[in-house]
C-alpha positions as CSV (number, residue, x, y, z in Angstrom):
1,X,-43.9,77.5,-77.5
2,X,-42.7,74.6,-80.2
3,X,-44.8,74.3,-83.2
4,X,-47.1,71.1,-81.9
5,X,-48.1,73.1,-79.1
6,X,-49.1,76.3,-81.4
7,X,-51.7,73.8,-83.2
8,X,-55.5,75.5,-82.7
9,X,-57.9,72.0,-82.3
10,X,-61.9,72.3,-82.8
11,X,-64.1,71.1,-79.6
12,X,-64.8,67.8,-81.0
13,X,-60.7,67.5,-81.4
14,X,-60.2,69.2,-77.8
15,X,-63.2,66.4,-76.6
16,X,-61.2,63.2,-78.3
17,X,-58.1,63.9,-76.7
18,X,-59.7,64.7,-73.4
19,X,-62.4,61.6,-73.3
20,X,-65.1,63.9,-72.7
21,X,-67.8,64.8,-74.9
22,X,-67.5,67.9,-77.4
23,X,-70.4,69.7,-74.9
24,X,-68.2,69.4,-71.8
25,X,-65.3,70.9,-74.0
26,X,-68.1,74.0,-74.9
27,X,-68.9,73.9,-71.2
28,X,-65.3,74.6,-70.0
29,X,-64.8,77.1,-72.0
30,X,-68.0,79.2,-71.5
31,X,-66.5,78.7,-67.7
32,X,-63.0,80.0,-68.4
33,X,-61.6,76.1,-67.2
34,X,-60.1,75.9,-70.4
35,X,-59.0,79.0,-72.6
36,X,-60.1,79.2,-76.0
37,X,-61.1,82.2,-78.4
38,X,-63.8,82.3,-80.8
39,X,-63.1,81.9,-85.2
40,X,-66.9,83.2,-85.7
41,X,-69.0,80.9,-83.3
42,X,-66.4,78.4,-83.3
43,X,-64.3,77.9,-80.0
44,X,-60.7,77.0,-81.2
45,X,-58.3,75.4,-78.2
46,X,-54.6,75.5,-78.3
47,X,-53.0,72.1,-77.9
48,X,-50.9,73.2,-74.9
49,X,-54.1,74.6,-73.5
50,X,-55.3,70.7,-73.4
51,X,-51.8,69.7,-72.5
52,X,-52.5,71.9,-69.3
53,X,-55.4,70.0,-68.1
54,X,-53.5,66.8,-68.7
55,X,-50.6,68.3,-66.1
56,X,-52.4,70.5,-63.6
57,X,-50.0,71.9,-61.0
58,X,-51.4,71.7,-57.7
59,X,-50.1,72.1,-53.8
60,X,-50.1,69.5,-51.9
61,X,-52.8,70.8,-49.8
62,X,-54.8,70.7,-52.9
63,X,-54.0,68.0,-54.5
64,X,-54.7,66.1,-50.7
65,X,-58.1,67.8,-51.1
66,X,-58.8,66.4,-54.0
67,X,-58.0,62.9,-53.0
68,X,-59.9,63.4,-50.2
69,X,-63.2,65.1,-52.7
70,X,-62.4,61.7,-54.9
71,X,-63.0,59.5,-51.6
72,X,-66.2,60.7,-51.2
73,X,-67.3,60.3,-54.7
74,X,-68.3,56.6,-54.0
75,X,-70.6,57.9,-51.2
76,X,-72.3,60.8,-54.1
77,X,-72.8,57.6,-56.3
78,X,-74.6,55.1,-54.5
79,X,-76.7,57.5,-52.1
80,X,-76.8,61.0,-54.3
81,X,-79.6,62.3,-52.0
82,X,-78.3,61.4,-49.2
83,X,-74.9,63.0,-49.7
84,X,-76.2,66.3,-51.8
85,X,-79.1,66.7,-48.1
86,X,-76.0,66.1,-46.0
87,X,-73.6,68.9,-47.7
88,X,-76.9,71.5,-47.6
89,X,-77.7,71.1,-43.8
90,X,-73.8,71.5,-43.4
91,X,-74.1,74.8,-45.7
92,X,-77.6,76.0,-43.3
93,X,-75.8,75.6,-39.9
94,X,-72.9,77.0,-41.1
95,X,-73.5,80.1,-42.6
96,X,-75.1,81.7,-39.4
97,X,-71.5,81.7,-38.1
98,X,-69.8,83.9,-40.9
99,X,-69.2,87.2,-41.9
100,X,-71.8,88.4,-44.7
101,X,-69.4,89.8,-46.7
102,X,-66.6,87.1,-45.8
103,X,-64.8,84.7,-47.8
104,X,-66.1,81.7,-46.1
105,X,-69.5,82.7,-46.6
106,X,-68.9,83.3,-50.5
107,X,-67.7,79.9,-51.1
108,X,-71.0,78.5,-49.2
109,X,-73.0,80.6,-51.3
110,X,-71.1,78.9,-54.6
111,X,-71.9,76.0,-53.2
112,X,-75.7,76.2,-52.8
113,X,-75.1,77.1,-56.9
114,X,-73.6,74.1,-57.6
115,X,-75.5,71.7,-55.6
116,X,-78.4,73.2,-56.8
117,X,-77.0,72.2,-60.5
118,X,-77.4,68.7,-59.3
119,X,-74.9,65.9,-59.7
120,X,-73.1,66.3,-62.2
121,X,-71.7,69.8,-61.7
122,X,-71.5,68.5,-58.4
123,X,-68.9,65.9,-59.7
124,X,-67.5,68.1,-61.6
125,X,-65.9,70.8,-58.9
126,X,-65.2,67.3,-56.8
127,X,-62.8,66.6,-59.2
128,X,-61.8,69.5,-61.0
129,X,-58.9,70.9,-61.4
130,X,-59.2,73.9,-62.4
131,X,-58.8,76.6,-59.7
132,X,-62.7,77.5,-59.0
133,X,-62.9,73.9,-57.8
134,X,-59.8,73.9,-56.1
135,X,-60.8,76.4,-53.7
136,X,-64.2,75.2,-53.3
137,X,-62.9,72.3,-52.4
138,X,-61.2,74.1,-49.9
139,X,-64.7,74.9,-47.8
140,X,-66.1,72.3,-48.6
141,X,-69.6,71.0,-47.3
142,X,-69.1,67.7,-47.7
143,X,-67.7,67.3,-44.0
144,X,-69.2,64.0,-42.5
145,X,-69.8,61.9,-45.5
146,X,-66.6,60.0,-44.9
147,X,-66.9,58.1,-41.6
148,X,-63.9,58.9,-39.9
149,X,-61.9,55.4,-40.7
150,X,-62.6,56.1,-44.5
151,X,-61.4,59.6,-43.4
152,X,-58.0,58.0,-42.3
153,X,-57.4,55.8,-45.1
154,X,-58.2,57.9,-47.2
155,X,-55.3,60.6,-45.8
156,X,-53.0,57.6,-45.3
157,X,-53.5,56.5,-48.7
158,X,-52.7,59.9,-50.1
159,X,-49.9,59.9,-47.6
160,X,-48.3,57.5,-49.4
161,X,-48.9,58.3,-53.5
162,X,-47.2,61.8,-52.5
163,X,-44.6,60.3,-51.0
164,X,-44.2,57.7,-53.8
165,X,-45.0,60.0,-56.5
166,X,-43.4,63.4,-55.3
167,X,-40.1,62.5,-53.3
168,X,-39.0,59.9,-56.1
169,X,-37.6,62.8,-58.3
């Protein structure tokens, strides 16, 4: 590790170069999202810890997830209720047809937790990077928000920023 990246930064520092507030910051780290150990009761972040964040490596199943999570987000702005109802009738018929003690049932039940924190932790594993959200994302109950044309667009969209953004190396 060079010496810029061996640099400990405060939450408020860690909150600058991310554009988020210095809570958020706390709030990843009490979440293990962003690694950080403790000087007393202060949190102290390594740089390359933030640099992480910044350059996320994700498949391209997850990273096509995401786009498709980020697609939806204009849906969870303008009608929140609507959206959050839709994604926990999708969670009540579902879970009938899963194994208690299953995978697919675990991730409906983290979901319940985190549409029961409203919307902004709602937002939050949407767009998150971090590998909780990832595999959320990857049972998601969010099916049906998207009519299917935005559905399309949205995948041909992503479709091409891989192709434009992956293959030009």
């Amino acid at each position: 590790m060079d010496a810029m990246n061996d640099i400990w930064l405060t939450t408020g520092e860690t909150a600058t170069l991310l554009g988020v507030s210095r809570q958020h910051v706390v709030d990843l780290c009490d979440r293990g999202e962003l690694v950080c150990t403790k000087a007393g009761t202060h949190r102290r972040i390594r740089r390359s810890e933030v640099q992480r964040l910044f350059n996320p490596q994700l498949t391209r199943e997850q990273e096509k997830s995401l786009w498709l999570h980020r697609a939806l987000m204009g849906h969870l702005m303008l009608d929140p209720q609507k959206v959050l109802q839709m994604a926990t009738e999708n969670i009540t018929r579902w879970k009938p047809k899963h194994r208690a003690d299953g995978i697919a049932m675990r991730s409906l039940e983290q979901w319940e937790q985190v549409l029961s924190g409203g919307v902004d932790v709602v937002v939050d594993v949407l767009t998150g990077l971090d590998e909780v959200s990832s595999d959320l994302r990857q049972n998601s109950p969010f099916a049906g928000v998207l009519s299917d044309v935005e559905r399309r667009q949205a995948l041909r969209s992503f479709r091409e920023h891989w192709d434009h953004e992956h293959t030009a190396a």
